[in-house]
C-alpha distance (Angstrom), angle and dihedral (degrees) to the residues before:
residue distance angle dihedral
X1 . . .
X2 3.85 . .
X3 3.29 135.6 .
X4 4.14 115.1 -139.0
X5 3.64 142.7 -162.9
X6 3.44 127.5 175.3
X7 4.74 129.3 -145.1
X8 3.41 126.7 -167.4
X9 3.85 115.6 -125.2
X10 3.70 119.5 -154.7
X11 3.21 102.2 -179.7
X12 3.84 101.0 -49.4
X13 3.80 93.2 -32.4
X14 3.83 105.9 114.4
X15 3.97 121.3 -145.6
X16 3.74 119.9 -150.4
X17 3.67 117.5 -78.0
X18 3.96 118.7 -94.6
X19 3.70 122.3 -120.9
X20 3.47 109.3 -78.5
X21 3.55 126.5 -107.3
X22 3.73 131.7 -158.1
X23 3.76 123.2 -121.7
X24 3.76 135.3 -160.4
X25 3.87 118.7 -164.8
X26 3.28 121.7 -150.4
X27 3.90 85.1 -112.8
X28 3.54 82.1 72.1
X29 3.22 103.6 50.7
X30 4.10 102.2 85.7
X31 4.34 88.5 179.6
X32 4.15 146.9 40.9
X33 3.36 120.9 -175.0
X34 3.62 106.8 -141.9
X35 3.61 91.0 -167.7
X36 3.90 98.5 65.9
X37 3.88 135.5 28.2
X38 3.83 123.9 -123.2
X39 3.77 114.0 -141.4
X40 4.09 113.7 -179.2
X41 3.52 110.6 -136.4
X42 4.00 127.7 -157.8
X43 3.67 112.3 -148.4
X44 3.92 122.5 -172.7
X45 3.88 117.7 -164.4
X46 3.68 117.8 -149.8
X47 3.87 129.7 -168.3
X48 3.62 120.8 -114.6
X49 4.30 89.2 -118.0
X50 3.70 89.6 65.7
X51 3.74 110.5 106.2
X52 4.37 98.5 -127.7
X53 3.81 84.9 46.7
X54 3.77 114.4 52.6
X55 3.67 95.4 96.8
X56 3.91 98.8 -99.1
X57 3.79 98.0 97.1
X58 3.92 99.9 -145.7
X59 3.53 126.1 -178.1
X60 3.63 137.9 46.8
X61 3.69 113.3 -86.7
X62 3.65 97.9 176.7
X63 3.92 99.8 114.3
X64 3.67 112.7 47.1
X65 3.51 132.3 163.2
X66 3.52 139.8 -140.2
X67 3.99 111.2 -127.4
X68 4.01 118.8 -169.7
X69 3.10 119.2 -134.5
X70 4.34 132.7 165.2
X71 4.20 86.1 -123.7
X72 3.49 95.6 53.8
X73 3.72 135.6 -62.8
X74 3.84 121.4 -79.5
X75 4.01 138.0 -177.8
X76 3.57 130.3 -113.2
X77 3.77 134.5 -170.7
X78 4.32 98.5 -162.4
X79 4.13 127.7 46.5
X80 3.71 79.7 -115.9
X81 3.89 102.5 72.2
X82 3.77 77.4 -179.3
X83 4.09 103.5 62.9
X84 3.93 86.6 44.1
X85 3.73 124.8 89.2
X86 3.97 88.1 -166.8
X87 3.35 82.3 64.8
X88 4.26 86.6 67.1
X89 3.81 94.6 52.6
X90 3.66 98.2 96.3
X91 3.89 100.6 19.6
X92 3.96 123.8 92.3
X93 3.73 99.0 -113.8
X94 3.79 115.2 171.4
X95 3.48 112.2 -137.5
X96 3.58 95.7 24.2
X97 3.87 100.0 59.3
X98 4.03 149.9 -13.0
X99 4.06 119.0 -109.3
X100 3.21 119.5 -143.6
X101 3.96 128.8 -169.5
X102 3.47 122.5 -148.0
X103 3.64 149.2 149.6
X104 4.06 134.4 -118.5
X105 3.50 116.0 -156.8
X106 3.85 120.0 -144.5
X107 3.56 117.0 -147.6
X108 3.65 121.6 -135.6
X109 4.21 110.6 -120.2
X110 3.88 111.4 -133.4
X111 3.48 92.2 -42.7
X112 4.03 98.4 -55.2
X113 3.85 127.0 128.7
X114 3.79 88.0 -100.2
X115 3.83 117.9 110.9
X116 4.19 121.6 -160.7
X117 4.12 138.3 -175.5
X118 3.93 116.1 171.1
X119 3.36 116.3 177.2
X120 4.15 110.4 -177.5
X121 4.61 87.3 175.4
X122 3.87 96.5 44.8
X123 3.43 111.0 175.5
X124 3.56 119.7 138.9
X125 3.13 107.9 151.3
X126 4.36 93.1 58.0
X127 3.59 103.1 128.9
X128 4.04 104.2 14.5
X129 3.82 124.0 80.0
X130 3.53 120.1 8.8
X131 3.78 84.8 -9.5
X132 3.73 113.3 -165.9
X133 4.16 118.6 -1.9
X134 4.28 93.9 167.4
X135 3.77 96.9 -79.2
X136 4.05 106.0 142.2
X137 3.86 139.0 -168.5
X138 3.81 116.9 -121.0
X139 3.37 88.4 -93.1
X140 4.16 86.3 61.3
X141 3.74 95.9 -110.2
X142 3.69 119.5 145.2
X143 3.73 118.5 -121.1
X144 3.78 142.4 151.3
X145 3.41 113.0 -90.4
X146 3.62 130.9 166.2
X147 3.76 103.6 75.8
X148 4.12 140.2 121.1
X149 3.65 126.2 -147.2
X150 4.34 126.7 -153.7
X151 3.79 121.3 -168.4
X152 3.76 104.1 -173.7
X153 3.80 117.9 -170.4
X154 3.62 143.0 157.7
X155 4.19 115.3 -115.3
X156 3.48 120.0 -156.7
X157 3.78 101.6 -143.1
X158 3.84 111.0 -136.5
X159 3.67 98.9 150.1
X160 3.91 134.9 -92.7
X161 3.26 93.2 41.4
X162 3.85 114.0 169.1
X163 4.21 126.2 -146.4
X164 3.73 121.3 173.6
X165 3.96 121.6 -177.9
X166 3.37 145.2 157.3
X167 3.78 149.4 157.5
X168 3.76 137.6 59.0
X169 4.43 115.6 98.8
X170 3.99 81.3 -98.7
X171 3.46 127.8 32.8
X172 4.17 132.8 154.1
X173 4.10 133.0 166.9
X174 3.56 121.5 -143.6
X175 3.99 121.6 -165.5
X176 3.98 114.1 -176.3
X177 3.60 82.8 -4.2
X178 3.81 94.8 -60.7
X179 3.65 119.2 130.5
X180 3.80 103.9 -126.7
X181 4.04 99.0 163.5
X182 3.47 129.5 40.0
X183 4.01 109.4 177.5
X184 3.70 113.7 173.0
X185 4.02 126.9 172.6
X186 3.28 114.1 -131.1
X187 3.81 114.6 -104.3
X188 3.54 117.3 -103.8
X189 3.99 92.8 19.8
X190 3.96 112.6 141.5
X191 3.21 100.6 176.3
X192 4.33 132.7 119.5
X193 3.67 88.0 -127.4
X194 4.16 113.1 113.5
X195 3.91 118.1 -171.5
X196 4.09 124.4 -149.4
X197 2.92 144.9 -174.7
X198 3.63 133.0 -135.8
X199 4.26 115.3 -146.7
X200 3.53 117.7 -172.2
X201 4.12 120.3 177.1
X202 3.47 113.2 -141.6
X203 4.35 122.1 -179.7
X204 4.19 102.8 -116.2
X205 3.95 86.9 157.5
X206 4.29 79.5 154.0
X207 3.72 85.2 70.6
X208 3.77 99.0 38.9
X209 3.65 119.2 -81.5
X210 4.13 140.1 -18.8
X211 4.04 109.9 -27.8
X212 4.07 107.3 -128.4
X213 3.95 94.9 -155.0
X214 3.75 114.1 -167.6
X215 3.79 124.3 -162.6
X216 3.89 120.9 -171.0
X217 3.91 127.0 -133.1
X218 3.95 152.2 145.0
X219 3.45 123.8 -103.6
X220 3.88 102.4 -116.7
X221 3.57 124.1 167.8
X222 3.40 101.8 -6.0
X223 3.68 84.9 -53.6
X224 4.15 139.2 107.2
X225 3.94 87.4 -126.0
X226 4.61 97.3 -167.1
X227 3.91 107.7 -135.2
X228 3.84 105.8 168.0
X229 3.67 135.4 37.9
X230 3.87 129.1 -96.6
X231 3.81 118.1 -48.9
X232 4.00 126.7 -114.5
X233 3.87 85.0 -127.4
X234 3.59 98.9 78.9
X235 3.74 114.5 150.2
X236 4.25 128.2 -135.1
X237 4.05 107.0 -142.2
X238 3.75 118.6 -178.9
X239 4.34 93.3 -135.7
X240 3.57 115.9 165.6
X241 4.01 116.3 -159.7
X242 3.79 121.9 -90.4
X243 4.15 89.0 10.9
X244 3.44 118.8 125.0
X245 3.53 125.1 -125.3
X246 3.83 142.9 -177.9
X247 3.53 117.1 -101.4
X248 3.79 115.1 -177.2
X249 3.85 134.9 177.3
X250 3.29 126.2 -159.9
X251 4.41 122.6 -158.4
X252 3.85 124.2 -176.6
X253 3.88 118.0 -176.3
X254 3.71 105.7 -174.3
X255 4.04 111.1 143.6
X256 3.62 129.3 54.9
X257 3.00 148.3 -96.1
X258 3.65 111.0 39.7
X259 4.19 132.5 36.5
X260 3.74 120.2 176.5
X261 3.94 129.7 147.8
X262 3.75 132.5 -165.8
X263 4.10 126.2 -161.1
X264 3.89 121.6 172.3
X265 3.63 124.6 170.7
X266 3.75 125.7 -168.6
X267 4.01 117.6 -177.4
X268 3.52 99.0 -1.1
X269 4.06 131.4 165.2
X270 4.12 105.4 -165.4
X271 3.54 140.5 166.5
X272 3.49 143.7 -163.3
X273 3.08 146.4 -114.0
X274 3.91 97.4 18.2
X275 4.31 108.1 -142.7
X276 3.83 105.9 -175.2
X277 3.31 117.9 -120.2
X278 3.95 95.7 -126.4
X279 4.02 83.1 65.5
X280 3.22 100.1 62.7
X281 4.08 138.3 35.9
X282 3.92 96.3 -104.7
X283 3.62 94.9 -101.4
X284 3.90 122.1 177.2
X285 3.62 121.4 -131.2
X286 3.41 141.4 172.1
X287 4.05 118.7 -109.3
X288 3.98 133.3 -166.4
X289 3.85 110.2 -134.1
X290 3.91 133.1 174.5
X291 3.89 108.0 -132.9
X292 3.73 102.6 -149.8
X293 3.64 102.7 -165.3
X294 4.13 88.2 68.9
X295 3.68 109.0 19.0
X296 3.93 88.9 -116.9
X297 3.74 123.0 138.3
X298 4.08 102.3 -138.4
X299 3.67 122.1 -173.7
X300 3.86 101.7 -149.7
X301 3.72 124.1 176.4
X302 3.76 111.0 -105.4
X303 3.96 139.2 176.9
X304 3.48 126.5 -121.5
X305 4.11 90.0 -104.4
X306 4.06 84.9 69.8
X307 3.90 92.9 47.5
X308 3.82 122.3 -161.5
X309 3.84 101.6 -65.4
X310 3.60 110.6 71.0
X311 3.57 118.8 171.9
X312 4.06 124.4 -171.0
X313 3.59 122.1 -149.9
């Protein structure tokens, strides 16, 4: 395990060093379980006094964009990432907010390459942060609300890949920094009732490019249950097979009284962490990785974009 910051050098002049961040080689890592994926998950806590998080959901977030940056990709609403407090929600900012780093763990469906977490109580920020400021559930319990998650990752596009999610007032998927789903509760809406949306990636290079094919449906059971036919907004991405890609999903909770998310993967190549490639001078190295479907420990050449954590599902 190391612990790493990063400096600027402009030609011997030194910036400040970053925040540090904690990393686990796979040297380190003395177990897999084959039988459940391990997403890390960003969370960033934000007080009930800021602005974007006192329960009225103002603004219109129907535009955002997806800005790169070495520390992990974030959204912004303005060309000005700088004049825009959007541009905050998914970025450590002292002062502002608490980050918190976590894991989700996928479960494994009857022994298929299909990976699930539903969560219909999501609170995961109850007890860190600003902790309780007298938000409550519909059932009048107090939790801390106000918060955004990111789960950045790197997909290794292979074709017919399958991503399901749901939940959160706000929630958008990018892939190769494309926004492909933009799920948004309506405002106001009380209810137990969390949409999805099923994405699957299918190769239609006759009509230019990878389809992004979205399918709508409710969260029932612990299950995306499809009830309608193929959306209008499907997305053209320019994937080639066995490149990686990033894939990044956004979540806002903001309004009371409900918080519930939804991720299913079916098919899936990722990797973590995700170091962009304008960070870094697009070195090749050599990575250890566990290939799931055989048991087999392969030791593939990868680029920095798919990191030193790959997991196959």
């Amino acid at each position: 395990m190391y612990t790493c910051t990063v400096l600027y050098n402009n030609m011997g002049d030194f910036s400040a060093s970053s925040w540090p961040v904690t990393v686990t080689t796979l040297q380190e890592t003395e177990e897999i379980d084959v039988n459940s994926m391990q997403v890390p998950i960003s969370y960033y806590d934000f007080s009930i006094t800021h602005p974007d998080f006192d329960g009225r959901r103002q603004g219109d977030l129907s535009d955002p964009t997806y800005v790169v940056n070495p520390f992990g990709g974030y959204l912004s609403m303005s060309d000005d990432p700088t004049l825009d407090s959007f541009a905050r929600w998914f970025l450590s900012v002292p002062g502002d907010n608490y980050i918190r780093e976590k894991t989700l763990v996928l479960k494994q469906q009857n022994g298929t390459n299909t990976y699930r977490y539903t969560n219909d109580d999501f609170f995961p920020v109850d007890g860190f942060g600003y902790g309780f400021e007298g938000q409550r559930d519909c059932n009048g319990t107090l939790h801390n609300f106000g918060f955004t998650a990111a789960i950045r990752a790197a997909l290794t596009y292979r074709g017919n890949e399958i991503i399901t999610v749901g939940g959160g007032d706000e929630l958008w998927l990018f892939i190769d920094r494309e926004r492909v789903i933009d799920l948004r509760r309506e405002k106001g809406d009380k209810s137990e009732t969390t949409s999805c949306r099923r994405l699957k990636l299918q190769d239609s290079r006759s009509e230019g490019g990878v389809s992004a094919v979205l399918v709508p449906g409710t969260v029932t059971d612990g299950e995306c249950v499809i009830h309608g036919n193929v959306t209008n907004d499907t997305a053209k991405l320019d994937l080639t097979t066995g490149n990686a890609y990033h894939l990044d999903i956004f979540v806002a909770e903001r309004e009371p009284c409900t918080s519930s998310l939804f991720l299913e993967v079916q098919g899936v190549v990722l990797s973590f962490p995700v170091v962009d490639l304008s960070a870094d001078v697009g070195s090749v190295f050599t990575a250890r990785a566990l290939n799931v479907s055989n048991g087999t420990t392969d030791s593939p050449t990868v680029t920095p974009e798919e990191s030193n954590n790959i997991n196959t599902f």
